[in-house]
C-alpha positions as CSV (number, residue, x, y, z in Angstrom):
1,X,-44.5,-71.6,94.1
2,X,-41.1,-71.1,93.5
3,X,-40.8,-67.9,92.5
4,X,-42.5,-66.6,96.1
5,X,-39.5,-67.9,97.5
6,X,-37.0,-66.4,95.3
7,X,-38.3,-63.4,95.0
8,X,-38.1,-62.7,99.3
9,X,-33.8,-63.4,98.4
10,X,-34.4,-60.5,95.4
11,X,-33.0,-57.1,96.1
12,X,-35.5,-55.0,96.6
13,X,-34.4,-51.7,94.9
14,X,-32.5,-51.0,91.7
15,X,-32.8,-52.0,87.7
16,X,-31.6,-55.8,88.4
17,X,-34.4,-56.6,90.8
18,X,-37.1,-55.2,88.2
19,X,-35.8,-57.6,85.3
20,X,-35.5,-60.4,88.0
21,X,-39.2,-59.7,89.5
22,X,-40.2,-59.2,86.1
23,X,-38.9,-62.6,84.8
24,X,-40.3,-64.3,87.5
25,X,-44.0,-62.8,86.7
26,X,-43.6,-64.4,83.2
27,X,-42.7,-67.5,84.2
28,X,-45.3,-67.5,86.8
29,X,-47.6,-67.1,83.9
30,X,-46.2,-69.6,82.0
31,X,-46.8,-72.0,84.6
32,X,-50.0,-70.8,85.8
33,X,-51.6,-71.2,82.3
34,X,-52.9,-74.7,80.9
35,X,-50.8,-76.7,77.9
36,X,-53.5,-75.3,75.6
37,X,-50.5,-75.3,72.8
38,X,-50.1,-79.0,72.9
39,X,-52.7,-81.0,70.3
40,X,-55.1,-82.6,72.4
41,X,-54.1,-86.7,72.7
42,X,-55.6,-88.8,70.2
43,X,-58.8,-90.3,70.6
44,X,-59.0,-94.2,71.5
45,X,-60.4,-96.4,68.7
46,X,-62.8,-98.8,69.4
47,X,-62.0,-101.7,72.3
48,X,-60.7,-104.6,70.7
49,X,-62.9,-107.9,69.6
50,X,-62.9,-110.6,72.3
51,X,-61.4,-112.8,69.5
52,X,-59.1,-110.9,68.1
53,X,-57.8,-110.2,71.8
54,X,-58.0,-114.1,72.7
55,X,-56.0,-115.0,69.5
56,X,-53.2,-111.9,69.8
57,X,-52.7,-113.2,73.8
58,X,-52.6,-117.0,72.4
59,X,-50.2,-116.5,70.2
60,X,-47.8,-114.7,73.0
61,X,-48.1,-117.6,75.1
62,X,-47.5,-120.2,72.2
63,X,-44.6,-117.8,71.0
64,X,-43.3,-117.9,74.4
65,X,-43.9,-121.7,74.8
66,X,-41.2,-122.0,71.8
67,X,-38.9,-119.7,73.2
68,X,-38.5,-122.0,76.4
69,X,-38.9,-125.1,74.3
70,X,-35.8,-123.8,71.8
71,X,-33.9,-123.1,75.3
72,X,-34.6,-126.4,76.4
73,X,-33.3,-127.8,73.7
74,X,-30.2,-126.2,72.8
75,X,-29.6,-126.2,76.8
76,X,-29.5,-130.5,76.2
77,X,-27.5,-130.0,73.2
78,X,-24.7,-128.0,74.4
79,X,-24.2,-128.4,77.8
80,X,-25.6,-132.2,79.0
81,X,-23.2,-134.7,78.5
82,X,-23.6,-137.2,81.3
83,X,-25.7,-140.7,80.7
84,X,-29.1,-140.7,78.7
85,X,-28.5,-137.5,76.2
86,X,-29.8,-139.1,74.2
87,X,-33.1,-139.7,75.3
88,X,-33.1,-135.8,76.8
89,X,-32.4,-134.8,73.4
90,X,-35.0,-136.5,71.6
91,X,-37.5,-135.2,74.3
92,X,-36.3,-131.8,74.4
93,X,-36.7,-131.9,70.3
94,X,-40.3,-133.9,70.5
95,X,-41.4,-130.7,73.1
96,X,-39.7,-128.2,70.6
97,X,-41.9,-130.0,67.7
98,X,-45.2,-129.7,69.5
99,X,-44.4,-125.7,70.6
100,X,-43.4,-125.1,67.2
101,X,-46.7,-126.5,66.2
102,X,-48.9,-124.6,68.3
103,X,-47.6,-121.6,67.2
104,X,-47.7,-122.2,63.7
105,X,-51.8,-123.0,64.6
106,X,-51.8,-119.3,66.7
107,X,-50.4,-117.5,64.2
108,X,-52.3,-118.8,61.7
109,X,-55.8,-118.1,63.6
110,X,-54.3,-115.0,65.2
111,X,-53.7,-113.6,61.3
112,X,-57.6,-115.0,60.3
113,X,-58.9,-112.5,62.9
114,X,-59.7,-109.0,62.3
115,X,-57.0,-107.4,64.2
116,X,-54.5,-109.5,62.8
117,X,-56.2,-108.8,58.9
118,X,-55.8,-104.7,59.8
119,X,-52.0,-105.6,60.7
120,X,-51.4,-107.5,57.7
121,X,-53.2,-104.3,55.8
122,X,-50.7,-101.9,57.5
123,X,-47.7,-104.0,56.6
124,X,-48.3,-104.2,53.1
125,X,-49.3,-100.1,53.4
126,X,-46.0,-99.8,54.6
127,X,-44.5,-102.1,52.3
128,X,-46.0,-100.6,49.2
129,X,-44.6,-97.0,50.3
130,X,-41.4,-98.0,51.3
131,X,-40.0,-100.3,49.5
132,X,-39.4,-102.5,53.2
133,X,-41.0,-104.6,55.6
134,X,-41.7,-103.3,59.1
């Protein structure tokens, strides 16, 4: 430990060394005893529903599908000028239509499933305490 090697640089006579070989004891014990102060960690609820898991990790993707799809479009919008906008705007918009719909259809199911019914419960909790929306 640390301490072993300080304490060889200590002095080895005189008041100051005794405090110093003393503090280093203490801290040695300290170091050496387990974090029984600490409250153990919580205990993990039960694993998750396949379906509830299947709709949270849909509704990601289709979340993330809109993101790209928004991107897309504003990415047309602003910065292509050159021939046929038109048409690359009125694809980008048709592909931001259809991500928009899928993720109105994930959230939907995602907020039918259990885990998404519990979340809904806690927001409203919160809600109802607080006066806000998390």
């Amino acid at each position: 430990m640390l301490s072993t090697v300080q304490q060889a640089v200590a002095p080895a006579v005189g008041a100051t060394s005794q405090r110093l070989r003393e503090t280093l004891a203490r801290l040695d014990a300290a170091l050496a005893r387990p974090a029984t102060s600490r409250p153990a960690a919580p205990a993990a609820g039960p694993p998750p529903d396949s379906k509830s898991q299947a709709a949270y990790f849909e509704l990601c993707r289709a979340q993330s599908a809109k993101y790209e799809a928004d991107r897309a479009f504003w990415e047309v919008r602003d910065h292509y000028h050159g021939p046929g906008r038109k048409r690359r705007k009125q694809a980008a918009r048709l592909a931001q239509a259809a991500a928009r719909a899928r993720y109105a259809a994930a959230a939907q199911a995602y907020h039918a499933s259990p885990r998404g019914r519990a979340e809904a419960a806690v927001r409203a909790d919160y809600n109802a305490r607080y006066g806000t929306n998390l």
